[in-house]
N, C-alpha and C positions, 0 to 999 in steps of 0.2 A: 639290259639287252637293248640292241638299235632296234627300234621300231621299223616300220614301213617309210618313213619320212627320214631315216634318218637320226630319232634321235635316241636317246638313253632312258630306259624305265626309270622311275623313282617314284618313292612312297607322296602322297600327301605331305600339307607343312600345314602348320599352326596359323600360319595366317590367311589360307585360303577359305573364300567363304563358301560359307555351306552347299554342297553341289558340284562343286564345280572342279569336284578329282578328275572327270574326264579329261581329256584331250581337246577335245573340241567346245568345250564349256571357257576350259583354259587358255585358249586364244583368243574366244569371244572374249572374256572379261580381259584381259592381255591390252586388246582394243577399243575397247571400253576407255579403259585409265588413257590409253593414251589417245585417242580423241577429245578426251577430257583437258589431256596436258596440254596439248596442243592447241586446241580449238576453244576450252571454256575461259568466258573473259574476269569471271572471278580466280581471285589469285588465290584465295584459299583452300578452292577444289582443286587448282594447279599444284597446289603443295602438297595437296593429300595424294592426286593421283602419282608425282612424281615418287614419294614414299613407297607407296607400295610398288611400280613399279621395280625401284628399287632392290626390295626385297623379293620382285617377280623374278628377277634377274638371277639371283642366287641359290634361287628355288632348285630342289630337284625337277620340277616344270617345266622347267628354262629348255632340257634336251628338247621338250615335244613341240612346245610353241616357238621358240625360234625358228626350226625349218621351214612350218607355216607363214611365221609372219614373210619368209622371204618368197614367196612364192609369186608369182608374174602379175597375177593382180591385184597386188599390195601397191600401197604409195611408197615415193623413198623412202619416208618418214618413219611407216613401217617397218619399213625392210630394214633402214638402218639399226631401228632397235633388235630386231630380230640375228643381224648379223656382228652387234655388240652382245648380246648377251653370250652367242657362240663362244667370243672370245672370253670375256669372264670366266666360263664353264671353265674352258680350256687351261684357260693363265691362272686358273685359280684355284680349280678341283678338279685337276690331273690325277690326282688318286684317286678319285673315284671310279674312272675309266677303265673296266678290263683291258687287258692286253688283247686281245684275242679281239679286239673292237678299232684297233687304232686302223689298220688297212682303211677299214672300211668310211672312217671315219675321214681319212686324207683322202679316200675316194672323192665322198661326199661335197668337201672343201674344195676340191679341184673341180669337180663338177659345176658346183656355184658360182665359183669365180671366174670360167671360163662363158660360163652365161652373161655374167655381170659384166662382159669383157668390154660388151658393147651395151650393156647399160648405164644406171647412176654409177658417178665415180664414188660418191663418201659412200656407198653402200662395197664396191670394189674395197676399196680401201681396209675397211672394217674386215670383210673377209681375207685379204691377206694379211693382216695383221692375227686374224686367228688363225690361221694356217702358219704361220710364220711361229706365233706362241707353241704351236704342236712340233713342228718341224723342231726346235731349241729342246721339249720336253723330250722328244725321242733319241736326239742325237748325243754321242755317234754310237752308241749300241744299235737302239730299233732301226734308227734311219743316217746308216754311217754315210751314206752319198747325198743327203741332202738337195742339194744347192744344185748336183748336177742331174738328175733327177728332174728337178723342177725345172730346170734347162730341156732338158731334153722333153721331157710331156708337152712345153708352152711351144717346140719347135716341131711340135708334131701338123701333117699335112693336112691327116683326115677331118681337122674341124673342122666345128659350122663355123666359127670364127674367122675375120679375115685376119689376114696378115698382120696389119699395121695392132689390129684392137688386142690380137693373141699376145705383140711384143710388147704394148704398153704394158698389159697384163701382168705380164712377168717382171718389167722392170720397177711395177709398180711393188708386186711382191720381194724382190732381191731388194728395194729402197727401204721396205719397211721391217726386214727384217736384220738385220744391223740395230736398228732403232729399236725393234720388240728386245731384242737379246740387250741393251744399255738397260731398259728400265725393267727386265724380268725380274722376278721373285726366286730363280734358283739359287740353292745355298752354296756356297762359296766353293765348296769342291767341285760342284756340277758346272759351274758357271767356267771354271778355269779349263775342265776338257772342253764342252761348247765352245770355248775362244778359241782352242787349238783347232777344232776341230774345223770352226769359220775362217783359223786363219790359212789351212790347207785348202778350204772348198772354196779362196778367192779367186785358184787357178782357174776352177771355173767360170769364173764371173769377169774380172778384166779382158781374157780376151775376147770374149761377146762385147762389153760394152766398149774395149778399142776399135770393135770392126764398124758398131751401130754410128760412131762418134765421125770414123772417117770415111764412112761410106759416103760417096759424094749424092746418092739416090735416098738418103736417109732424110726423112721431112721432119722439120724444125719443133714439131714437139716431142719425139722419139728423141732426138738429139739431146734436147733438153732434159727427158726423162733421165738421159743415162748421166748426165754428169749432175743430178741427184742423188741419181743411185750412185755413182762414184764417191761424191762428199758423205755420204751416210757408209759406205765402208771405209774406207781411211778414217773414221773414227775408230774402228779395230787394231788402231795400231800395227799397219799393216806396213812392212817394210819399204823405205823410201824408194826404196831404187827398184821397187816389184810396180812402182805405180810412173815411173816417168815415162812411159808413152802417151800413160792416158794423161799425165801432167802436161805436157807438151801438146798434146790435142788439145787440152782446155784452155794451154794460152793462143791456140789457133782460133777457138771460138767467141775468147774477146772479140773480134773484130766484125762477130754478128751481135747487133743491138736485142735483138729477141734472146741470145743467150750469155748475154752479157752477166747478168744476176747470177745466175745457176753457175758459168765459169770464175768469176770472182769466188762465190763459196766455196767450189769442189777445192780449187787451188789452195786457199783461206787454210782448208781445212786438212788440206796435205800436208802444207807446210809446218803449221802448226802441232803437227804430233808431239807428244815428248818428246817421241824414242827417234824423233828427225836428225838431230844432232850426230849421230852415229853415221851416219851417212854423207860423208863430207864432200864425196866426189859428184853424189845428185845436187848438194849445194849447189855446191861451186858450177855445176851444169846451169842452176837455174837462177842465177845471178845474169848472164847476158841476157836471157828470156826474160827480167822484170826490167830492165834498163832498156831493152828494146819498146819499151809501153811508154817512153818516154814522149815520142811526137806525138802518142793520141793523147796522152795527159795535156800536151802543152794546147793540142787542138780541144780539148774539151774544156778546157780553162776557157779560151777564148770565144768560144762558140758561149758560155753560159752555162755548158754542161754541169752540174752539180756531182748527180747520178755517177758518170762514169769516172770524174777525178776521184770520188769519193770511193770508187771500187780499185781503182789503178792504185791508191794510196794505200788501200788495207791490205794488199799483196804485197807490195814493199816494205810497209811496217811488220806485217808478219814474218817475211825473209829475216830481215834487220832486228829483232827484236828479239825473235825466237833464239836464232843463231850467232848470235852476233860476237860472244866467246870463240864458236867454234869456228867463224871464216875470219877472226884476227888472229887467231892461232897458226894460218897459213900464212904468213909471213911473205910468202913469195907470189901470192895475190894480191897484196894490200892495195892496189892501186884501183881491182874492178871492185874490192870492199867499198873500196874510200867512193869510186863512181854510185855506188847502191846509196852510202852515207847523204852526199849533195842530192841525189834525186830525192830524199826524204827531208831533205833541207828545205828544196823547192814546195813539198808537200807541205811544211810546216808554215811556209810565207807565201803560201798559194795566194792569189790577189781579193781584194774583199771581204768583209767585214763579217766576221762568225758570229750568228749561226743565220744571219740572215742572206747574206752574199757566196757562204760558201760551208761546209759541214766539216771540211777535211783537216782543218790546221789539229785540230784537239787531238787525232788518233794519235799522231806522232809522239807529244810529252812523254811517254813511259819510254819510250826509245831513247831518248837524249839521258835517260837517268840509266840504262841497262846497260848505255855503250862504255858513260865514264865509269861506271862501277867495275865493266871489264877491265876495260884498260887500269884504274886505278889496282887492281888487283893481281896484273904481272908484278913478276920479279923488277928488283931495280931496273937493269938493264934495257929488258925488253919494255917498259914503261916508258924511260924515259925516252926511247925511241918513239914510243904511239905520239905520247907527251907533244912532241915535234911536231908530229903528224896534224895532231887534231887540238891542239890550241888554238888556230888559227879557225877552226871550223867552229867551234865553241865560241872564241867572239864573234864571228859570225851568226851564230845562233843569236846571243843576246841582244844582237842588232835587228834579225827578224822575230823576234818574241818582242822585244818592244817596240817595234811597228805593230804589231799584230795586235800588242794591246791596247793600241792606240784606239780613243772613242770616234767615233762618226762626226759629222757635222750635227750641231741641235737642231737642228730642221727638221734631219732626217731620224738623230735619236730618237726624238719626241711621238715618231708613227710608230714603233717598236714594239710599244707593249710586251707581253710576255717573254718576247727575247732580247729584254732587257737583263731578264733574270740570267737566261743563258750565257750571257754575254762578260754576266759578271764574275758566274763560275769558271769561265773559262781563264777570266782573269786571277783569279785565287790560284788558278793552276799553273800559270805563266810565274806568278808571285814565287809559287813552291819549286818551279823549276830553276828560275834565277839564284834562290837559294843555295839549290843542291850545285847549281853551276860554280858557286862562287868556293867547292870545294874544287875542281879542276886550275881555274882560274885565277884566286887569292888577290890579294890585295890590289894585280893591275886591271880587277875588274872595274873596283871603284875608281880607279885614276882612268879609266877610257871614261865611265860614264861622269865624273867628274869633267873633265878635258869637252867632252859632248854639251855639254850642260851651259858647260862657261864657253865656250866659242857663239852658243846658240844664244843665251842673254848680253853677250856685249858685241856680237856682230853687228855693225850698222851698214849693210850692203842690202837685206832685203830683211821686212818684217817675220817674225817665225812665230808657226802656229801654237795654240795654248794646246794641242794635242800632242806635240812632241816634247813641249816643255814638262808637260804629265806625265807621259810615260819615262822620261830619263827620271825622273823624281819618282814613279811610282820602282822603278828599278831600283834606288837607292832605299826604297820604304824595304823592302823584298827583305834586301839582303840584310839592313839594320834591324830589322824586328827579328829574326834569329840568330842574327851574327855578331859576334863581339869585335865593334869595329874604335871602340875606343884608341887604340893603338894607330888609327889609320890617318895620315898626314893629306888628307884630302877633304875631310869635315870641317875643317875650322873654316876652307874655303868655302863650303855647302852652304855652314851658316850664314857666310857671311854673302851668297847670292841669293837666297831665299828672298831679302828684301825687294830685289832688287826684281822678281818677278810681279809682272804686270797682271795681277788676278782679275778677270773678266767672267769667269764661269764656273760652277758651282761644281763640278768635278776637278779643276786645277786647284782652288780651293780647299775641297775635301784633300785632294793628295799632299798640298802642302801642310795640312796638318797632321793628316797622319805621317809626314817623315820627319815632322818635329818630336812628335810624339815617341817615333822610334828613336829619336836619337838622345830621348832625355836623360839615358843612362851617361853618356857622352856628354852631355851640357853638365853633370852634377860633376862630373871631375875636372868639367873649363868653365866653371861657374859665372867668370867677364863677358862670356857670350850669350848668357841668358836672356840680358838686355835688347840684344838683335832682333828675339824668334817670339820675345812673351805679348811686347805690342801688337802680332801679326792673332795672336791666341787670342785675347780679351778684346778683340774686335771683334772677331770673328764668332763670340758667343753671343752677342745680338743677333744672329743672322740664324733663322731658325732651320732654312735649309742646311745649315750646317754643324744641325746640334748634336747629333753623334760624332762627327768628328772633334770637332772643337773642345766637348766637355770632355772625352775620354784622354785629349791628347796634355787638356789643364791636367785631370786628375793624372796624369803620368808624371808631369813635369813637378809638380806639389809634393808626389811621393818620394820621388829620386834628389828632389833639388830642396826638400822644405829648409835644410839647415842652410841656404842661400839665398832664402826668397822674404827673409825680414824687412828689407828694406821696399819691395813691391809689395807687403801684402795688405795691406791699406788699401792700394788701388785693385789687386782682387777681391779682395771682401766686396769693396764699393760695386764694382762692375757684377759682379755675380751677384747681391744681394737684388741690384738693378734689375738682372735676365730671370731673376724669380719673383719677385712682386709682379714685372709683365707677364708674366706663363707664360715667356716664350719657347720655354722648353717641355716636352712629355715627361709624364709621371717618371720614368726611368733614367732618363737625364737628368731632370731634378735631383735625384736619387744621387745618381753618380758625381753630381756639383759640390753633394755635399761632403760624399767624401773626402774629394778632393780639397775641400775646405778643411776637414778634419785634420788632414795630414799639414797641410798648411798652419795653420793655428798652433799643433804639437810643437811647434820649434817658437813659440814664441815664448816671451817672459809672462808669468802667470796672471799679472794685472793686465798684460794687455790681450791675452786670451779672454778675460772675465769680462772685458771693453768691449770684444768684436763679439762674442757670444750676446751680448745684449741684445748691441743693436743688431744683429743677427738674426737672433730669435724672438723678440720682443713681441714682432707683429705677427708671429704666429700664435706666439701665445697667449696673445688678446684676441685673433681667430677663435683660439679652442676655446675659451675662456665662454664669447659670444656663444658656441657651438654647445658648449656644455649645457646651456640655461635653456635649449629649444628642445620641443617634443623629436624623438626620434625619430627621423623621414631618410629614406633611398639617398639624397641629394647631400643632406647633411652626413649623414654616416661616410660616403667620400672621401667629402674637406677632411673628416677626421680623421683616417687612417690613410689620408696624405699627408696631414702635418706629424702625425706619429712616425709613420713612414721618414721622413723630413731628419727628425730627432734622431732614430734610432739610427740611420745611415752615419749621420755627423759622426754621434758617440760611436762607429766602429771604427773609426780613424783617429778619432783627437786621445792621443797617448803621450801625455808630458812624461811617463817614467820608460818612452821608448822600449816597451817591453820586447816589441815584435823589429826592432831596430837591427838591419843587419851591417850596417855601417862600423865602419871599425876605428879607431885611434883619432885622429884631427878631428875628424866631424861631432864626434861625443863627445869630445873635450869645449866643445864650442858653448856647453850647456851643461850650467850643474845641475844638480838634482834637486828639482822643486822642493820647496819647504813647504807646509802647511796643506789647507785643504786640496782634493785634485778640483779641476776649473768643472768636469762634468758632473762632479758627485754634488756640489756647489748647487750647481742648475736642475739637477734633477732633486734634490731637499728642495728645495725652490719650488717647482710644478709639482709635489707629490701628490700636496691635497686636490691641486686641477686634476692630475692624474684618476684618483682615485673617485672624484667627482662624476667624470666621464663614463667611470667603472659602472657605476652605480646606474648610471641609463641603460648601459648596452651590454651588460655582463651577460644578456642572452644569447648576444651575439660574437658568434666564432672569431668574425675577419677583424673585428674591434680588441678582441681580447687580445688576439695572438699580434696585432701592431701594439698593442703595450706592452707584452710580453717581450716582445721584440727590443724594445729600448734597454728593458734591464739586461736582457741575455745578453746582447752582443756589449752591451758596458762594462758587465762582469768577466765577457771573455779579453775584452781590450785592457781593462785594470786592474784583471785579478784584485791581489790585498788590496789594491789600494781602492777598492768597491767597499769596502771593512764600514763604513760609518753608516751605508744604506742597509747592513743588512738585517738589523732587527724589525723596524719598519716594513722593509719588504717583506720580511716571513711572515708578519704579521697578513699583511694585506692581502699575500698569497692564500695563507692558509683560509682567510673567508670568504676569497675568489671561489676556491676550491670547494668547499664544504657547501656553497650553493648551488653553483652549478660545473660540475667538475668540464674542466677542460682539456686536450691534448698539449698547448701552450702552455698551461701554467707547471705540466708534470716536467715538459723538457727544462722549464725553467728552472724547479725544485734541483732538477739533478744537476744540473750548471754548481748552482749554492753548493749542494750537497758536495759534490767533487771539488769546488774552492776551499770548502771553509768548514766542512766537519770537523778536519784535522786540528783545528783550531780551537782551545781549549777557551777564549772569551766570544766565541762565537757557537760553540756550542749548544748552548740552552736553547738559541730560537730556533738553528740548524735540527736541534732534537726533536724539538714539538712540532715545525713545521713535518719532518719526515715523519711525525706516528702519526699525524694527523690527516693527509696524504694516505698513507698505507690502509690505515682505518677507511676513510670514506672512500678506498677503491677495491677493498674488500667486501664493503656493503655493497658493492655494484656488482661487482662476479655472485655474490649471492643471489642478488635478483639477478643474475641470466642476462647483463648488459655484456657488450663488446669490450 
C-alpha cells in the first residue's frame, strides 16, 4: 500500500540493521551511509557506505525513504539519491506495484517534478526519468495517451510554477523519455507496442516543440531545450518527412552560436536514421539546406573557428555518407549531389594541420570509401557514367589527402606532443584510403603521382619541400604495401628517383624506406635494380632514428630478394654485424636484423653460411660463454636472453632446404639441394654444452629457460627432418630440465619433437622416453594439486 508520503509497504530485508524496520529509523540510517559517502575522507567507509546503499536502493524501503529523502529540506545530494532510487523501484520492480497504486503514484511524480521545476536540475532530471520509466511500463493499455497527457498537465495555468520553469519541465521530461524507452528493460513484445505507441504520441510532441523553436519570444535556453528533445526522438525512427519543419528550424538556429551544438546534433541525428533513405524527397529538400552552410564554413575556417567548421562538416558528412546510394540513384539531380560531393571535398582539405589546427578533415574518410563503393556497384552502364563523373574528383581527393598528410615544419612538430600521436593515426587512415582509392583509380593513379614526384625532384625553377616530396612517396608506400604493383611501368622510374632525393629529415627518411620496403616484392622480379635502393638501406642502419624503418625494410628485401643478394651479402653481414656490436639498435630491432640475416644467409653455399655464422656469432658466444661462469645477477640474466633471443631469431630464417619457400621454377633452380650437415644444426652441436652450461645456473628461472627453449623450437619448426641429428641429445636434456623443475617451455617444446619425429621409427626411442617421462612427472604434479 502507498503510505502517507507516498510510498509502497514492504517487509523488512536481511540486510537491515537491527531496528531499524521503521520508517523513520530507515531514512536516518539512509543518511547516515550517505554523509558517510559523501563526506568521510576514508575511502574504505566510502566503499562500505556506497554498498549498502546500494542494496538500500533495491530494498522494499526504497518506497518509504525516497519520498523523505526528497523533501525541501534535504540537500541535492540527498534528494538526488532519493529520486534515483524512485527510478530503480520503478525500472526495476514494476511488478511489484498493484495496479490500483499507479494513478496515485503518477500523481505523486508529477507533483514532485513540478516542485523541482524550479529547483536542482540533476534532481529534476532523475524524477523524469522515473516518470518517464512509469509512463513506458503502463503504455498504451494503462496510460494509452501518455505524451499528450503530460502535454497538457505541464500547460496547465493554475500552478505555482512559472511559465518558462513549467516548459523546461516538460521538455526536460519529453527529452528523457525517448532515452528511458532506448535503454529500458521491457521484453521484446512490449517494447515493440511502446515504439508504436511513441511513434503515434510524436504528433503530440513536434508540434509543441515547432512552435517553442520558432516562437521569436522563446528565450534561448527553451530553445535549446527543445532541439534536444527533438535529437532524442528522431532516435525513434521516427519518419523523415514528419520531422522537416523541425529540420528546417534547426538549420535556422545554426546561425545562433548559443545553439549551435544542440542544432548540429538534432540535424546529426535526423539524418542519420536508418530508415532516412526511404524518404528521398526530404533528401533531396535538404541537400540546398547543407550547401547553403557553405559561407559560414568558409567564414569559420578563416576566423579560426574549429568548433563550428567541425559541426558544419558533420551535417554534410552525415547527408553524404548515410544517403549517398540513394541521392546517386536520382540521376537527374546529380549536379546538387555532385555540389554536397566538393563541399566535403573542402571539409576533407579544410586549411591546417590535424588535429592541431583543425579536427574536421578525419570525419570525411568513411565518405570517400561509401561513395566509390556505390558507384562501383551500379550496373555497367550507369557506372561508367558516375565513372566520368567522379574520377576527376577522386584525383582530386589524392591531391588533398596528400597535402593533408603532409608533416608540419620541425620547429613547430617538435611543440606537439601528444598530437603527434594523433596526427599519425590520421595518417594510417589517409594510407588506407589511397589504398581503397587506387580500386576507383588503377594504374593512372601511380603515373599522376609518379609524373608528381619527377617534375618535383628535377625541377630546377624553385627548391621543393621535403614535405611534399614525403607525401608523394608516402602515397606510393600506400598503394605498394597492398597492392600488386609488379605489373606497373612507372617503378622502374621510382627506383631509379629515390636516389636522387635529397634526405635532410628523419621523416623523408623513414618514408623512403618504408616504400623501398614496399616495393621489395618488385625488386625480386627486377633483381638489376637492387643495386640502386640497398646502398640508401645499409646506410641508413647506422642512424638509430631510423631503426624501425631501415631494419624492417632490410628484413623485407633479404626475404623477397635472398636468391639475388649473394653477391652483396658480404657487405650486409659486415654493415649489420657493425649496427650490433654498437647497440645501435633496441632489443626488437636486433631481433628483426637477425632474421633478416637468416633469410639472407639461406641462399648462400653451405661453407660460406658456416663463414658468416662464425664471424657472426663468435662474439656472442664468448659473451655467453664469459656470462655462463658469473654468479646469477638481474644484469647478467639480460645479456643472456638477449644473445639467446639473438640465436633463436637467426635460426627462424636460416633454411637452406627452403622448406617455407614460395618461390617457384628459376629461383629454386638457382640452388641445389645442400649435401651434408645443415649450417644451424652445425652450430647448435657446437654451443650445446655452453647451452646446457647456462641451463644449469638458471634452470629456476622461467624467462632463461623458455629463450633456450626458444632456439630449438623455432629450429625444429624451420628444419623439420633435417633437426634429425640434434634430437637424441635434446630429449635427453629436456627430459632432466623437466624432471627438476617442470616448465611451460620445455612441454610446448616436447610437443614440437613429438609432432616432428614420433612418426619416425630411428627417432623413436628418445621421442618415447622423453614423452613417458614428461607424462610421469606432470602426473605427479596434478597429484599434489599444482596447476
Amino acid at each position: 500500500m502507498l503510505n502517507g508520503a507516498g510510498g509502497v509497504d514492504g517487509s523488512s530485508c536481511a540486510w537491515e540493521s537491527p531496528g531499524l524496520s521503521g520508517s523513520p529509523a530507515q531514512s536516518y540510517a539512509v543518511l547516515q551511509a550517505l554523509h558517510q559517502l559523501y563526506y568521510d575522507p576514508n575511502i574504505e567507509n566510502k566503499n562500505l557506505a556506497q554498498k549498502w546503499l546500494m542494496q538500500a536502493q533495491v530494498s522494499p524501503q526504497a518506497w518509504h525513504f525516497s519520498w523523505q529523502l526528497l523533501q525541501p529540506d534535504k540537500v541535492p545530494e540527498i534528494q538526488y539519491f532519493g529520486a534515483s532510487a524512485l527510478h530503480i523501484k520503478i525500472s526495476r520492480y514494476w511488478s511489484d506495484i498493484p495496479t490500483d497504486q499507479y494513478e496515485s503514484l503518477k500523481a505523486q511524480l508529477f507533483t514532485q517534478i513540478t516542485r523541482f521545476a524550479s529547483g536542482s536540475k540533476i534532481v529534476l532530471t532523475r524524477l523524469c526519468v522515473a516518470l518517464a520509466s512509469l509512463a513506458l511500463s503502463m503504455m498504451p493499455d494503462a496510460w494509452p495517451c501518455a505524451v499528450a497527457d503530460m502535454v497538457r498537465l505541464f500547460q496547465a495555468e493554475d500552478s505555482p510554477v512559472d511559465g518558462q520553469g513549467r516548459c523546461l519541465a516538460l521538455l526536460e521530461l519529453l527529452t528523457v523519455l525517448p532515452e528511458e524507452f532506448q535503454t529500458s528493460r521491457l521484453p521484446q513484445y512490449r517494447k515493440s507496442l511502446v515504439r508504436a505507441s511513441l511513434a503515434v504520441e510524436c504528433g503530440a510532441v513536434f508540434p509543441l516543440l515547432e512552435q517553442l523553436l520558432q516562437q521569436p519570444s522563446s528565450p534561448s535556453c527553451v530553445r535549446q531545450k527543445v532541439l534536444k528533445c527533438f535529437s532524442s526522438w528522431v532516435q525513434l525512427e521516427v519518419p523523415l518527412q514528419d520531422c522537416e519543419a523541425l529540420i528546417q528550424a534547426a538549420f535556422s538556429a545554426l546561425q545562433d552560436s548559443e545553439l549551435f551544438d544542440s542544432s548540429v546534433e538534432a540535424i546529426v541525428n535526423a539524418i542519420s536514421q536508418p530508415d532516412a533513405q526511404r524518404y528521398v524527397n526530404t533528401l533531396l529538400k535538404l541537400i540546398p539546406l547543407v550547401l547553403g552552410l557553405q559561407d559560414q564554413l568558409r567564414q569559420a575556417v578563416q576566423n579560426g573557428d574549429m568548433e563550428t567548421s567541425h559541426g558544419i562538416c558533420r551535417i554534410a558528412v552525415a547527408l553524404g555518407e548515410n544517403h549517398s546510394r540513394a541521392l546517386l540513384d536520382q540521376v537527374e539531380h546529380w549536379q546538387s549531389f555532385l555540389a554536397l560531393v566538393n563541399m566535403i571535398m573542402f571539409c576533407t582539405g579544410i586549411p591546417g594541420h590535424f588535429p592541431v589546427n583543425e579536427t574536421t578533415s578525419s570525419l570525411t574518410l568513411t565518405f570517400w570509401y561509401t561513395l566509390q563503393d556505390d558507384i562501383l556497384s551500379f550496373e555497367a552502364e550507369k557506372q561508367a557514367v558516375y565513372q566520368q563523373v567522379y574520377r576527376p574528383v577522386y584525383f582530386q581527393l589524392v591531391d588533398v589527402l596528400l597535402h593533408k598528410a603532409q608533416f608540419p615544419s620541425d620547429e613547430e612538430y617538435g611543440f606537439w606532443g601528444e598530437a603527434q600521436g594523433l596526427r599519425l593515426l590520421l595518417r594510417v587512415d589517409i594510407s588506407d584510403t589511397l589504398m581503397y582509392v587506387y580500386e576507383m583509380l588503377g594504374a593512372e593513379l601511380l603515373s599522376s603521382l609518379y609524373d608528381k614526384l619527377g617534375r618535383l625532384l628535377t625541377s630546377s625553377e624553385e627548391p621543393y619541400s621535403w614535405q611534399h616530396t614525403e607525401a608523394l612517396l608516402y602515397g606510393f608506400q600506400s598503394i605498394a604495401e597492398t597492392i600488386d604493383v609488379n605489373y606497373s611501368d612507372v617503378v622502374p622510374g621510382l627506383i631509379g628517383l629515390i636516389p636522387r632525393i635529397s634526405i635532410s629529415n628523419v621523416q623523408l627518411a623513414d618514408t623512403v624506406m618504408f616504400t623501398i620496403g614496399a616495393l621489395s616484392e618488385w625488386l625480386a622480379d627486377h633483381p638489376v635494380m637492387i643495386n640502386s635502393v640497398l646502398p640508401l638501406v645499409l646506410h641508413a642502419l647506422g642512424n638509430p632514428e631510423l631503426s624501425i624503418s631501415s631494419v624492417s625494410t632490410l628484413k623485407k628485401i633479404c626475404r623477397e630478394c635472398k636468391y639475388d643478394l649473394p653477391p652483396y651479402a658480404a657487405n650486409i653481414v659486415a654493415v649489420s654485424q657493425d649496427v650490433l656490436m654498437k647497440q645501435i639498435h633496441k632489443t626488437s630491432q636486433c631481433m628483426w636484423l637477425m632474421q633478416a640475416l637468416g633469410f639472407l644467409l639461406s641462399a648462400l653455399q653451405v661453407e660460406e653460411i658456416l663463414k658468416n655464422l662464425h664471424s657472426l656469432i663468435s662474439p656472442y658466444i664468448q659473451q655467453l660463454e664469459k656470462l655462463a661462469e658469473e654468479i646469477p645477477n638481474p644484469s647478467n640474466k639480460l645479456a643472456i636472453v638477449h644473445i639467446l633471443g639473438l640465436l633463436s631469431n637467426l635460426f627462424t630464417t636460416l633454411d637452406v632446404s627452403h622448406h617455407d619457400d614460395d618461390h617457384e621454377g628459376p629461383e629454386l633452380r638457382k640452388l641445389p639441394v645442400p649435401q651434408g650437415p645443415n649450417p644451424v644444426v652445425v652450430v647448435l652441436q657446437q654451443v650445446f654444452q655452453l647451452i646446457q652450461k647456462v641451463l644449469s645456473k638458471w634452470l629456476n628461472d622461467a624467462q632463461v629457460v623458455e629463450a633456450v627453449c626458444a632456439i630449438f623450437e623455432k629450429s625444429v619448426k624451420t628444419l623439420l627432418d633435417d633437426f634429425a641429428p640434434m634430437v637424441p641429445q635434446l630429449c635427453e636434456m629436456l627430459g632432466r630440465m623437466y624432471s627438476t623443475i617442470p616448465q611451460a617451455s620445455a612441454l610446448d617444446l616436447t610437443r614440437q619433437l613429438v609432432h616432428i619425429f614420433a612418426h619416425e621409427p630411428a627417432h623413436f626411442p628418445p621421442i618415447e622416453a622423453l614423452f613417458l617421462l614428461v607424462t610421469s612427472v606432470t602426473l605427479t604434479l596434478f597429484q599434489q594439486g599444482r596447476s
